[in-house]
N, C-alpha and C positions, 0 to 999 in steps of 0.2 A: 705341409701347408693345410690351415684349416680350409674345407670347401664352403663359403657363408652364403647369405640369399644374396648380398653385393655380387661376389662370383658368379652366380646363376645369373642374374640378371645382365651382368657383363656377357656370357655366354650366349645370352638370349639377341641380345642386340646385335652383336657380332653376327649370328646367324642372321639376323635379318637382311643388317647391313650386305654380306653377302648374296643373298637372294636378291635385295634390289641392283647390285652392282652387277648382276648378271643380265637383268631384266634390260636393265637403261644399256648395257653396253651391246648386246647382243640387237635390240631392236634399233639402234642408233648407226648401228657400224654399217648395213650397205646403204641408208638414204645418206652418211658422210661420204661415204666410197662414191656414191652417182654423182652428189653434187645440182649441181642448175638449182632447178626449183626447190629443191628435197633440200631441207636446213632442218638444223637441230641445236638448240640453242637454250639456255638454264633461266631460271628466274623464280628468283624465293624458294632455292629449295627444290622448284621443279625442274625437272629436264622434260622441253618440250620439243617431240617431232612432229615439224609439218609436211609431208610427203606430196604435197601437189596435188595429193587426187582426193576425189570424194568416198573416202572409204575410212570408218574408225578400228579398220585394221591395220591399218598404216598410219594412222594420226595419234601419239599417243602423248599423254601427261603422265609421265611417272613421277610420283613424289620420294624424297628422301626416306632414311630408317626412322624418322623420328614421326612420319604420319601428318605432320606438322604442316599447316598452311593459311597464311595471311589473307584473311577478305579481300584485302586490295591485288594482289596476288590472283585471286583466284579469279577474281573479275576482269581484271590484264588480258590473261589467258585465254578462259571462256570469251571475251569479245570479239580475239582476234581471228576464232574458228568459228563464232557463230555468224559474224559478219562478213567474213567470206564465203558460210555455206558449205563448209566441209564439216563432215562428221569425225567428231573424235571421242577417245577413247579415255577417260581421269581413271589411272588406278593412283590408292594410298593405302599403308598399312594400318590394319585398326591397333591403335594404340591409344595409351592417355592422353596423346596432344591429336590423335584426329576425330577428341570430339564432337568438334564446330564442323569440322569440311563438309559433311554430309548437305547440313543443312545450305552452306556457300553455294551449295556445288549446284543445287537443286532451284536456288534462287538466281543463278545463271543459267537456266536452261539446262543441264545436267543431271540428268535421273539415272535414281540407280537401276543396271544393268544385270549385273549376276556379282559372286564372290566365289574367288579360288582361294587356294587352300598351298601354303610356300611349305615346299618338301625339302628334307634333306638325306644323304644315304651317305655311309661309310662302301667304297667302291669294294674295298677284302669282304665283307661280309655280304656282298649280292648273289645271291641263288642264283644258278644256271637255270631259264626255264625250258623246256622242251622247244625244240627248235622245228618249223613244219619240216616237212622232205623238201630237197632243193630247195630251201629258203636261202638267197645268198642276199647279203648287202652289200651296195659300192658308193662309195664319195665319189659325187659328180658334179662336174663344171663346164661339160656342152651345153648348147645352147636348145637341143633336142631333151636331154636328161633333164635340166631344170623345165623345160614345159612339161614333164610327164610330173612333175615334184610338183608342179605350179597347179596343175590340172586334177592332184591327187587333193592336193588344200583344197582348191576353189569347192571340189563336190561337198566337204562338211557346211557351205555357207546355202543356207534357203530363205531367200532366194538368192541364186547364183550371184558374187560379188566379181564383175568384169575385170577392177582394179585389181584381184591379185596377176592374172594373166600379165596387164599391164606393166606392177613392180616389177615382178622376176622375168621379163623380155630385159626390163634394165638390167638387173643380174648377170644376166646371163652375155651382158654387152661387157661385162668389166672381165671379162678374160678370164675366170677364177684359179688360183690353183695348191698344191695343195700346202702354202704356208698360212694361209688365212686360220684365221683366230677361231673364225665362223666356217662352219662344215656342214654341207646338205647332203643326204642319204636318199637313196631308193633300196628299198629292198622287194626284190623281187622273186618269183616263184615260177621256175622253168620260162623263164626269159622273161614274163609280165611284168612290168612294175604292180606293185600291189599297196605298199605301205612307203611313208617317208617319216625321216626322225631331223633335225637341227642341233649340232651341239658346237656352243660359244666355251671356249675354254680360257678363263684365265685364273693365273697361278695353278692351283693344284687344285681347281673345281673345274667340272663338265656341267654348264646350264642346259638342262632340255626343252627342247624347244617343238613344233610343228611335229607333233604326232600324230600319223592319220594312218585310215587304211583303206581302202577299197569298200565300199559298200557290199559289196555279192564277194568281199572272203573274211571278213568279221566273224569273231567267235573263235576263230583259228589259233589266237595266240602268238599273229603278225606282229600286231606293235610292240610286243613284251619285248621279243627276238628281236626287233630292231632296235629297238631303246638297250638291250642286254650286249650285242654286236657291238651299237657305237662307244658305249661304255668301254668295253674289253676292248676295242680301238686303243681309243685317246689313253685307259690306262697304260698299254704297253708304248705307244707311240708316244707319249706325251707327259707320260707321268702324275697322271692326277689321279686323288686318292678319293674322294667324294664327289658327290652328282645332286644336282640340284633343280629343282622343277617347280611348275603354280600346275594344280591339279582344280579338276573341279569336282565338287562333292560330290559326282555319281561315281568319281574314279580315285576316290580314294582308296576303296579297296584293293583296286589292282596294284596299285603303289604302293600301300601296304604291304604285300607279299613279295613284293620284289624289292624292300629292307626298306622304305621310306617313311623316315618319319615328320609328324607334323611340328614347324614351327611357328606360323602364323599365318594370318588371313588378310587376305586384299580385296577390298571393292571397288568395282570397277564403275563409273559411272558413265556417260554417254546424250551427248546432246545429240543426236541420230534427228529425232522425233522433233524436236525443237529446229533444227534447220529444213526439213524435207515440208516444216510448214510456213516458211519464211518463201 
């Protein structure tokens, strides 16, 4: 079979499409699982979570592979968070059709925020990286473990975001165990927790999620080891052959050497600043 630029670009989209299908599914699956207030619901293309709280790390607009998004659409959307006051989060892929969003996005209160960078990795070809002494990782679903998990995110947010404590008290009410799709990690270091990983699995992809580590043990080589564990998890438990992540440009490097390569870029926008002056 000849390989033509048609194929490439079939290739290309498919990757995408997968990245977004991890992103919407894995951010969507415990505000469905809580239920009440936390709805998650589609329109033109987007999948919108409203999570109840005032936090655009829990409020998110994900757009489709195609980037693609209708003025009236976007306006819809943006109304419904700016008028109630909650912050949220517009990612869409830069593509040919999200020319126009930018500018939508921004004329609803919408500014851009930062841009990640959608990775992918063949799981047979990941490097083993050195692992610290006593680093162990465990999947956890008490309600003690997910606050140490919850407590390890909150410290990357400055100023401190209340609402993650908040979400994952919910979490940690749903019972978890371990057939869930969605899997939260501590890894720890002579009993401390130190580092947490998240990985959403479906079909034969591992999406990475919530990668953090301790402030005072950075540099160490924590999160590689914990992203490299849960991988070697789900491959032998679960059979998935590739891994999938949004990186951000400082951390492309490290993702680089641990087999990831790049296949597109998302921006994220953010009416934050638009509602805290309402």
């Amino acid at each position: 079979m000849t390989y033509t630029a048609s194929s490439r670009r079939h290739d290309h989209h498919a990757s995408v499409a997968t990245l977004i299908d991890g992103m919407r599914s894995k951010n969507a699956y415990f505000p469905c699982r809580i239920g009440g207030a936390m709805r998650v619901s589609s329109l033109g293309g987007q999948l919108v979570i409203d999570s109840g709280l005032r936090s655009d790390t829990f409020n998110l607009v994900i757009g489709d592979a195609t980037g693609f998004a209708r003025a009236e659409t976007v306006e819809t959307i943006a109304r419904g968070f700016n008028e109630a006051r909650r912050p949220a989060a517009w990612w869409f892929v830069e593509s040919a059709g999200s020319a126009g969003i930018a500018g939508m996005l921004d004329a609803n209160g919408f500014r851009y925020d930062e841009t990640s960078v959608g990775m992918l990795a063949e799981l047979d070809t990941l490097p083993t990286p050195v692992y610290p002494e006593d680093f162990v990782l465990r999947a956890i679903s008490g309600r003690d473990d997910i606050a140490r998990f919850a407590g390890l995110i909150g410290a990357l947010f400055v100023p401190p975001d209340p609402c993650i404590e908040t979400f994952y008290a919910r979490v940690a009410a749903l019972g978890l165990d371990g057939s869930e799709p969605l899997k939260l990690y501590l890894g720890e270091v002579e009993g401390r927790a130190v580092c947490t990983a998240a990985l959403y699995t479906d079909d034969d992809v591992a999406h990475v999620f919530d990668v953090s580590t301790a402030s005072d043990q950075r540099r160490r080589g924590l999160a590689s080891a914990a992203m490299h564990a849960a991988l070697t998890l789900a491959r032998e438990r679960d059979g998935v052959r590739r891994a999938a992540l949004q990186a951000s440009p400082d951390g492309l490097g490290v993702y680089r050497r641990l087999g990831f390569g790049e296949v597109c870029r998302f921006h994220v926008h953010s009416n934050r600043e638009a509602v805290s002056s309402i």
